[in-house]
C-alpha positions in Angstrom: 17.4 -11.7 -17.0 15.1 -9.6 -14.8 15.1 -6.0 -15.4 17.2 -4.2 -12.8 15.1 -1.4 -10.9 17.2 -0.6 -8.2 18.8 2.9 -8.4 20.7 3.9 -4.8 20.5 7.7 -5.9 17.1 8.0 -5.8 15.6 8.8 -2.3 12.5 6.5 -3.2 15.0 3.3 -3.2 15.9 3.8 0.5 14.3 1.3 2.9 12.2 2.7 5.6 11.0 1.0 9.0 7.0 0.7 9.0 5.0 -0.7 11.8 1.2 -1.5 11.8 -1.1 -1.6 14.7 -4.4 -2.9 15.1 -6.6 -0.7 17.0 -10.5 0.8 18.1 -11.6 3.3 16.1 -11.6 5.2 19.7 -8.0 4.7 20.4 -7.2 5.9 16.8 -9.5 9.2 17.7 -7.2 9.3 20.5 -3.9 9.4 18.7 -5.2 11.3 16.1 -6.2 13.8 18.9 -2.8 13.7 20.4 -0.5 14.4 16.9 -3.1 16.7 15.4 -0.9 19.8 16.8 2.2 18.0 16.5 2.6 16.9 13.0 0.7 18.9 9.9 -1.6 17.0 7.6 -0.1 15.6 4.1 -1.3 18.3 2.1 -2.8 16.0 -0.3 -5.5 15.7 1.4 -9.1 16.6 0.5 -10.4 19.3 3.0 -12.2 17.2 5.4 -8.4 16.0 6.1 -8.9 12.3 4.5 -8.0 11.0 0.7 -9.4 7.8 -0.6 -7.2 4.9 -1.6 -7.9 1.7 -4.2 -4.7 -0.3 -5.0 -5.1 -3.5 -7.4 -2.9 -6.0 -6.2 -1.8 -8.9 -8.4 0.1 -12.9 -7.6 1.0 -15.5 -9.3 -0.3 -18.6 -10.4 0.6 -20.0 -7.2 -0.2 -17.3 -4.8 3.3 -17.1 -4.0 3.1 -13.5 -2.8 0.3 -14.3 -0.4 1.7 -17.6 0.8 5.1 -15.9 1.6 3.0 -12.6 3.5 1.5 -15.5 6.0 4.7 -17.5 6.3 6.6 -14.1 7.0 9.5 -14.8 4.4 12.0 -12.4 4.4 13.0 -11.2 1.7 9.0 -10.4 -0.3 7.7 -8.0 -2.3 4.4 -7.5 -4.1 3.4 -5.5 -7.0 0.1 -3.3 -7.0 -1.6 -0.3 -9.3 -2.9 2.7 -7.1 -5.4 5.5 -7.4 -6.4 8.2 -5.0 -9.8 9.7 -4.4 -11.2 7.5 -7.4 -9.3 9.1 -9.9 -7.6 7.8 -13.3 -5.6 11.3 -13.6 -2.6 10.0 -11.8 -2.6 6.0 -11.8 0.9 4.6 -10.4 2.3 1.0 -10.6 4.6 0.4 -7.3 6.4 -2.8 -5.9 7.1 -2.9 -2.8 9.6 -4.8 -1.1 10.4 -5.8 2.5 13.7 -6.8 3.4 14.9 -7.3 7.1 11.9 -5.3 8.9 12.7 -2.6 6.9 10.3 -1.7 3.3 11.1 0.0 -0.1 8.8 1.1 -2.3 9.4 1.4 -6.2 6.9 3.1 -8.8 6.2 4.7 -11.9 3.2 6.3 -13.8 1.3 4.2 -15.9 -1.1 5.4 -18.5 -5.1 4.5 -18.3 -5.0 2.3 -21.5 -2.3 0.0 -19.8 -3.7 -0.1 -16.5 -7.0 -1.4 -18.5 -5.0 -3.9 -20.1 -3.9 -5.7 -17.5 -6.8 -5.2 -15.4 -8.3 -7.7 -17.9 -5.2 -9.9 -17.1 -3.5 -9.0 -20.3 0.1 -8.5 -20.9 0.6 -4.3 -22.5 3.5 -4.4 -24.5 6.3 -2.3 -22.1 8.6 -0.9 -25.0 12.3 -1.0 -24.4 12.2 3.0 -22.5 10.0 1.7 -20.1 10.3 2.2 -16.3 12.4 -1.2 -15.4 9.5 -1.9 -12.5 6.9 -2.0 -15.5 9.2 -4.3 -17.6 9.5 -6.8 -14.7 5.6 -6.5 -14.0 5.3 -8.0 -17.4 7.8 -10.4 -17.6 6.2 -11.7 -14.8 2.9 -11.7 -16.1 4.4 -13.6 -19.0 6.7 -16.0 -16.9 4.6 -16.8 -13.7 1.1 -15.9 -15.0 1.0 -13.0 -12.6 -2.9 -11.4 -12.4 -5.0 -8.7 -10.7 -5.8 -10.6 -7.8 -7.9 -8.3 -5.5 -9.1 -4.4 -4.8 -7.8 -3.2 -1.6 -9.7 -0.2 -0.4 -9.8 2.3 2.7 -10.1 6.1 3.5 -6.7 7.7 4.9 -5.9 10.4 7.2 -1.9 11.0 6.8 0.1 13.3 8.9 3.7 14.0 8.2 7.2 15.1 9.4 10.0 15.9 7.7 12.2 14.9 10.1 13.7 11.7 10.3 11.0 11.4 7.1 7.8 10.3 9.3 4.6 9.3 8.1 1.8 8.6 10.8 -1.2 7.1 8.6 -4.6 6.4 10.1 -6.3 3.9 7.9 -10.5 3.5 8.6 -12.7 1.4 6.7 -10.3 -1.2 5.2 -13.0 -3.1 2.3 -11.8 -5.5 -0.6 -13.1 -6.2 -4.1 -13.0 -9.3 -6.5 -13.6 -7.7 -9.1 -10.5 -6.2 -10.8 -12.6 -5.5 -13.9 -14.2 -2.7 -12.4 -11.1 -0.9 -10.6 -11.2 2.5 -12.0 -15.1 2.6 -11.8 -16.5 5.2 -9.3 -18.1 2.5 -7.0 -16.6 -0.7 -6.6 -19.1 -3.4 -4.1 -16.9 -4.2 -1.7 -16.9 -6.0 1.8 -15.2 -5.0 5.3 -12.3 -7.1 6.2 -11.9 -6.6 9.8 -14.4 -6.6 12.8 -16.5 -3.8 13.4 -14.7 -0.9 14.5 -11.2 -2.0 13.8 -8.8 -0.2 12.0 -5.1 0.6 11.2 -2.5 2.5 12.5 0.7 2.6 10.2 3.8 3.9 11.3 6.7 5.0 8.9 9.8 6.8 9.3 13.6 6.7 7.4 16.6 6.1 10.2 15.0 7.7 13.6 11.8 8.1 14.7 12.0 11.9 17.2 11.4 10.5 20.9 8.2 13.2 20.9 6.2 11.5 18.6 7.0 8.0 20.1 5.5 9.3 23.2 2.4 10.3 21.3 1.4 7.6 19.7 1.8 5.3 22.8 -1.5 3.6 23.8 -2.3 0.6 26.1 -3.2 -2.5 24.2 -2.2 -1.5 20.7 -2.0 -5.1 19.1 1.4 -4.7 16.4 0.5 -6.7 12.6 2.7 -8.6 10.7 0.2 -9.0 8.1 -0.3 -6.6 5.0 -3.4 -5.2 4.0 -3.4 -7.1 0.8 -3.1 -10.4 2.8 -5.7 -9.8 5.0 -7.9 -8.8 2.1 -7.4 -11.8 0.2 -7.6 -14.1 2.8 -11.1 -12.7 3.8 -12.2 -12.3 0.0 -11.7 -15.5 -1.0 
């Protein structure tokens, strides 16, 4: 039997709507513009207002994970290890599910010897006291030969609002990596996986979204994505 991670007390357990748009690196100048005075910066964030973030995303033997993204199979989830700016000091394991338009996201810390591990597609040994997400990561590993699939980089400008729990996250520079061996190396060769001058515009929130900010971030010919970052990065790193 699988591990059971779901716990409804904690906060991070609550699904939360998220949109993506496709847009010009001038209409995300634009919105950025407009929210700027609205909504306060993550304070996170380095002091030129950005953090860098890598994410290691794994699949299984069958690309199962991938295959459902592009079919748009409702209910799917994905696992992925994530560092900011670089940094091994704080590496997190997450799974993220999304379940009727809306996404949760599930994680725990993981230590740099573990994270190495399965880097090289190896299975760490979890220990009963483990976080359940880390036990199922490995049973999975074990069961349907999951493996670091692909790198999934980009530089992030995050504004927030604690009302209604809002996240408006401008994501430039979206670049992807083969080479899982070298994902908590300083550089990393990767490619672009969008056109020139395209980027993303991710918009998250718990039950409401205030009317104000609605109105803000409303621009002419923002294209909406179905597809996840991961997706598009493996299907244009392949």
């Amino acid at each position: 039997m699988e591990p059971s991670i779901f716990d409804p007390s904690k906060k991070e357990n609550q699904y939360r709507h998220e949109f993506k748009y496709l847009c010009s690196l001038g209409q995300l100048k634009i919105i950025q513009g407009r929210i700027a005075g609205l909504i306060p910066l993550d304070p996170h964030v380095g002091k030129d207002g950005v953090y860098n973030i890598r994410s290691l995303y794994f699949d299984d033997f069958e690309d199962r994970y991938m295959m459902e993204n592009e079919a748009g199979t409702d209910p799917r989830e994905k696992f992925r290890i994530r560092i900011y700016n670089h940094s091994a000091d704080r590496i997190s394991l997450e799974l993220k599910k999304k379940v009727r338009g809306k996404t949760q996201k599930i994680s725990c810390r993981i230590t740099e010897e573990q994270c190495r591990t399965m880097m090289a597609g190896e299975i760490p040994e979890p220990g009963k006291d483990a976080p359940a997400v880390f036990q199922k990561l490995c049973l999975l590993m074990k069961t349907r030969l999951m493996r670091p699939k692909v790198i999934v980089e980009y530089d992030r400008t995050p504004y927030v609002y604690a009302l209604g729990n809002v996240r408006i996250t401008l994501d430039e520079n979206i670049r992807a990596s083969g080479r899982a061996d070298l994902f908590l190396d300083e550089n990393v060769p990767c490619r672009p996986i969008l056109p020139a001058g395209q980027h993303i515009l991710e918009v998250k929130y718990d039950e409401f979204l205030p009317d104000y900010i609605y109105r803000t971030i409303q621009m002419e010919n923002l294209r909406q994505t179905a597809f996840s970052k991961y997706y598009l990065c493996r299907k244009y790193n392949l």
